[in-house]
ZAVOLUM-601713 format. One line per 4 residues: number of its first residue (from 1); their letters; for each residue x, y, z of N, C-alpha, C. Coordinates in steps of 0.001 Angstrom, whole numbers, plus 500000, padded with zeros to 6 digits. Example, Ala and Ser with C-alpha at 12.3 -4.5 7.8 and 13.67 -1.06 7.14 Angstrom:
1> AS> 513190 494310 507800 512300 495500 507800 513200 496700 507800 | 512850 497750 507080 513670 498940 507140 512900 500030 507870 $
% end
This chain:
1> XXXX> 500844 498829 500000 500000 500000 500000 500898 501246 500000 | 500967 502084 498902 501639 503142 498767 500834 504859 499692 | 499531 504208 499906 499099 505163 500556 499882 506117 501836 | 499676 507551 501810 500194 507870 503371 499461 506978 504607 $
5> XXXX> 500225 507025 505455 500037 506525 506796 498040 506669 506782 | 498230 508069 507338 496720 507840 508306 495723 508078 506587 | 496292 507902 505690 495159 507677 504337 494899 506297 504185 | 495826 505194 505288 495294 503676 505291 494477 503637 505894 $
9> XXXX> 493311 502745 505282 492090 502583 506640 492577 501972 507655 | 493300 500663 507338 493570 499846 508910 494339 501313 509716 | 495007 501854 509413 496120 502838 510387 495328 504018 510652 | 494417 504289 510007 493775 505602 510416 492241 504810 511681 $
13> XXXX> 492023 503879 511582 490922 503186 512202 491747 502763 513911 | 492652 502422 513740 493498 502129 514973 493993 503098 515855 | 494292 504656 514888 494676 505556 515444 493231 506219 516059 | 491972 505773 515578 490623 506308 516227 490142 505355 516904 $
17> XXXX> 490705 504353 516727 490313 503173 518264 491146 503932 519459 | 492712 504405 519174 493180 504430 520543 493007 506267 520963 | 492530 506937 520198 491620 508264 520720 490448 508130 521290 | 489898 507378 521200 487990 507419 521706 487887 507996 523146 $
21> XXXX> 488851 507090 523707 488448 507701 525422 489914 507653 526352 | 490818 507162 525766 492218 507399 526281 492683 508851 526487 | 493699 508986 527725 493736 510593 528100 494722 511082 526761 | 495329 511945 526788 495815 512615 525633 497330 512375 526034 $
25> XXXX> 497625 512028 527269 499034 511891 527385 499493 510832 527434 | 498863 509761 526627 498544 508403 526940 498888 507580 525876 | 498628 508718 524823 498825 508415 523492 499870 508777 522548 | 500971 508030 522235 501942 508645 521729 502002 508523 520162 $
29> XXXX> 503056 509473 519130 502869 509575 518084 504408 509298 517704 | 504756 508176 517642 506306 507822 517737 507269 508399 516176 | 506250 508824 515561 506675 509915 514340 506945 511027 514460 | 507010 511467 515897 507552 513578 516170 508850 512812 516985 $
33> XXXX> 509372 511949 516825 510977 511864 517448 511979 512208 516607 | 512954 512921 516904 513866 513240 516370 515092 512157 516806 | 515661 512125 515191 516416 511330 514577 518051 511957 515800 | 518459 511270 516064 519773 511287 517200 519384 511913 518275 $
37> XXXX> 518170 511593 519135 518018 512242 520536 517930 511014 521330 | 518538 511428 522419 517943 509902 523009 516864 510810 524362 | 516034 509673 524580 514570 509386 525451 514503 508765 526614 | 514325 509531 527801 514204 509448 528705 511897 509453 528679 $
41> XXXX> 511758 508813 529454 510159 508484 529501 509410 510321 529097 | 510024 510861 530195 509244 512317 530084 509873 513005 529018 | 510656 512999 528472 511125 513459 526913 510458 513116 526384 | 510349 511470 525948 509552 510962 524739 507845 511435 525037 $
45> XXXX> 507009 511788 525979 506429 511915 526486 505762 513453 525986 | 506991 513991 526097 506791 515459 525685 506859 515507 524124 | 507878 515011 523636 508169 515287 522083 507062 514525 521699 | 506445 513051 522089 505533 512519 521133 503651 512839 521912 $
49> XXXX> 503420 513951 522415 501801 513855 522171 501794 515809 522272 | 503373 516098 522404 502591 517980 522327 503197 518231 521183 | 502502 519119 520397 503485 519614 519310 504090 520731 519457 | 505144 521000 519175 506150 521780 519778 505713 523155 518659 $
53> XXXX> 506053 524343 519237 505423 525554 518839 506131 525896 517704 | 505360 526646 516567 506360 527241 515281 506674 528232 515515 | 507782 528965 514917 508540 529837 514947 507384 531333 515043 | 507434 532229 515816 506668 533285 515870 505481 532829 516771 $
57> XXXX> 505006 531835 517306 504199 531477 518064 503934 531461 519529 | 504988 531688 520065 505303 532024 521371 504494 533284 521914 | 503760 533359 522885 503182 534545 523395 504310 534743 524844 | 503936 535458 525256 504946 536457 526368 504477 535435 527242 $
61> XXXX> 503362 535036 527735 503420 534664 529195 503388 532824 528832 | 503281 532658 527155 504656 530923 527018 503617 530885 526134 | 503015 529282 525702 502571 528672 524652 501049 529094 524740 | 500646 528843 523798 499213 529465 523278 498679 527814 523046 $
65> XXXX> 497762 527519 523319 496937 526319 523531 496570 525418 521782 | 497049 526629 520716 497249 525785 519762 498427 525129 519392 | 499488 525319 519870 500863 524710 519960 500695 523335 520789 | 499811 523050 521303 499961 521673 521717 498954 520909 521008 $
69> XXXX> 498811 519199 520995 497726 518772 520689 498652 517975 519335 | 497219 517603 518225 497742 516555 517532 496913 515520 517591 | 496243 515192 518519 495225 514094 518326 493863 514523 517901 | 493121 514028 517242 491387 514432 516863 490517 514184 517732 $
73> XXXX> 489597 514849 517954 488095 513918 519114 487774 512767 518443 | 487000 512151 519497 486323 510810 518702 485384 510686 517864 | 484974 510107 517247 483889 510301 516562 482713 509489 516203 | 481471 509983 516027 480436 508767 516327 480856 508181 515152 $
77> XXXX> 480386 507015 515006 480727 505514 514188 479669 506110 513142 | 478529 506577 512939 478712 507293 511485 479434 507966 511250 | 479780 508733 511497 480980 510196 511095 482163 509303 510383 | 483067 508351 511281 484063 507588 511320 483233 506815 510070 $
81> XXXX> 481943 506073 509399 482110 505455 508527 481614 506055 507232 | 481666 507822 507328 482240 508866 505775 483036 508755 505852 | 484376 509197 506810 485684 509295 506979 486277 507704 506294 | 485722 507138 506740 486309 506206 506144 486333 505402 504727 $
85> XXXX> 485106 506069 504071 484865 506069 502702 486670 506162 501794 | 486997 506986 502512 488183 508209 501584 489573 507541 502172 | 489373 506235 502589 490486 505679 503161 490885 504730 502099 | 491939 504128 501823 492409 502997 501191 492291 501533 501816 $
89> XXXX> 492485 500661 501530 492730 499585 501950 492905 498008 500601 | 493812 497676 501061 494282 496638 500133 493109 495395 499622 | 492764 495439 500482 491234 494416 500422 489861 495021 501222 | 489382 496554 500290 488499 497357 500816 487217 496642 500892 $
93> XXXX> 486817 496170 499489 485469 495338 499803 485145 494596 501041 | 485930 493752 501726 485895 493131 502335 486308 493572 503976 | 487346 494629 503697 487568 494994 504876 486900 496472 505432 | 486601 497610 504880 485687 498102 505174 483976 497779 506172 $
97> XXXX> 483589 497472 505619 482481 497438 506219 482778 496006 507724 | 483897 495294 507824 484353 494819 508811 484634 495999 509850 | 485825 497048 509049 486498 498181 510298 484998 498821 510657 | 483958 498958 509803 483269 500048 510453 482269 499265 511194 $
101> XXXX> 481913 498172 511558 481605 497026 512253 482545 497335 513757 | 483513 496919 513672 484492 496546 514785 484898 498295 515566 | 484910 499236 514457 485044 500446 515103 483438 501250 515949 | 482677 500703 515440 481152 500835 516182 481031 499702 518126 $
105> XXXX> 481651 498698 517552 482019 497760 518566 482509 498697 519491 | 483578 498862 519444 485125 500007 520351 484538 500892 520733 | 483918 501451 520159 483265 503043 520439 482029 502630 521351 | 481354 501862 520986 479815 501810 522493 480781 501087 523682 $
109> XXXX> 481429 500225 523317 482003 499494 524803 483001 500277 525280 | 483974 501108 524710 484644 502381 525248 483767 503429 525970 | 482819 504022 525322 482213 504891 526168 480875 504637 526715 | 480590 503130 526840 479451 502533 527591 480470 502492 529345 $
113> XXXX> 481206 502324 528504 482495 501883 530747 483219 503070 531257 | 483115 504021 530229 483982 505245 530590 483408 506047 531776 | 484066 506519 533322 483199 507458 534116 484304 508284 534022 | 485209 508579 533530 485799 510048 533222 486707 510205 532171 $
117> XXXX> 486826 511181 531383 487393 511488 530075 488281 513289 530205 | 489828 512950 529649 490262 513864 529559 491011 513819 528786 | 490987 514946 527941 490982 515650 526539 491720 516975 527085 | 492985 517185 527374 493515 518194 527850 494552 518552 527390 $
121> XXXX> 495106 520336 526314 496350 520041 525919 496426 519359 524520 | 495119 519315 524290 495485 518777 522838 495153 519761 521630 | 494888 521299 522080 494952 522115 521224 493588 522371 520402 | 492601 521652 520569 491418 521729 520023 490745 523016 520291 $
125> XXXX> 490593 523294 519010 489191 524646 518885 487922 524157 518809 | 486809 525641 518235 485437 525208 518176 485101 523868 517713 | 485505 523642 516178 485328 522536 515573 485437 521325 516529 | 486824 521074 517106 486984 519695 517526 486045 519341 519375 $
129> XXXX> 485960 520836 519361 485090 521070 521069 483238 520371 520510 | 482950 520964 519550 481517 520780 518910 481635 519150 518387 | 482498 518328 518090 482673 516941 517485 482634 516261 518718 | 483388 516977 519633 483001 515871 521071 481794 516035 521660 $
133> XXXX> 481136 517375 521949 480043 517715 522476 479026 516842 521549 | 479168 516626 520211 478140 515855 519184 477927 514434 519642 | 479106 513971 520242 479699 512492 520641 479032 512421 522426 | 478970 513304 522891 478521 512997 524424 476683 513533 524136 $
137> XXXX> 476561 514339 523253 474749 514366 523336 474535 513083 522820 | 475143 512118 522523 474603 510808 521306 474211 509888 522642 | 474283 509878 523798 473850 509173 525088 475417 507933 524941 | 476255 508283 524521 477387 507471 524062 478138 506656 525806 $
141> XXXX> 478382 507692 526273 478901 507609 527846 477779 507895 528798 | 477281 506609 529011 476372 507461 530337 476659 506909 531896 | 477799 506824 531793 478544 506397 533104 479181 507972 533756 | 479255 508825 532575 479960 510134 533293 478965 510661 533989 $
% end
């Protein structure tokens, strides 16, 4: 599969299995490591779930809340099965409508057991604040 990474369905479906209800620091992105550093837990920790600020981004009193982050909200299992229309997969016929099966699975038994969720630091604006709020009116978690 010549596709990018998260344009594979299996890799983009796995990376929204382990967002649904995992905390944000929980989740690492072992692709923001830099090539000759070595990693101590809270290094790798830092370099792989905040994204480090671009040049001119710095405010006076430190980082501005879009400099961190990198992960997406979750998303209800329709949403996730448009999104997943536009995905690749080597054996789509067949494996499609499996992922969006098994990702509907993950998502009610993730937030059928969940009694607390934190989403902190990951840089999200209106958009991604309104995708979760869409995801908790759906009666998705009613353990919180």
């Amino acid at each position: 599969n010549v596709a990018k990474y998260f344009d594979r369905g299996w890799c983009a479906t796995e990376n929204a299995w382990a967002s649904l209800t995992k905390a944000g620091d929980l989740s690492l992105d072992l692709g923001k490591m830099r090539a000759g550093k070595e990693y101590d837990c809270g290094s790798l920790m830092f370099d792989c779930t905040w994204q480090m600020p671009s040049h001119g981004s710095l405010r006076f009193e430190g980082w501005d809340t879009k400099d961190f982050g990198g992960r997406r909200p979750p998303l209800l299992p329709s949403a996730f099965a448009i999104e997943l229309e536009k995905k690749s997969f080597t054996n789509g016929k067949d494996d499609k409508p499996l992922v969006k099966q098994l990702y509907e699975a993950a998502f009610e038994e993730q937030f059928g057991k969940a009694t607390r969720l934190s989403y902190v630091n990951l840089g999200w604006g209106d958009a991604e604040v309104a995708q979760l709020a869409e995801v908790l009116a759906s009666g998705a978690a009613p353990r919180l």
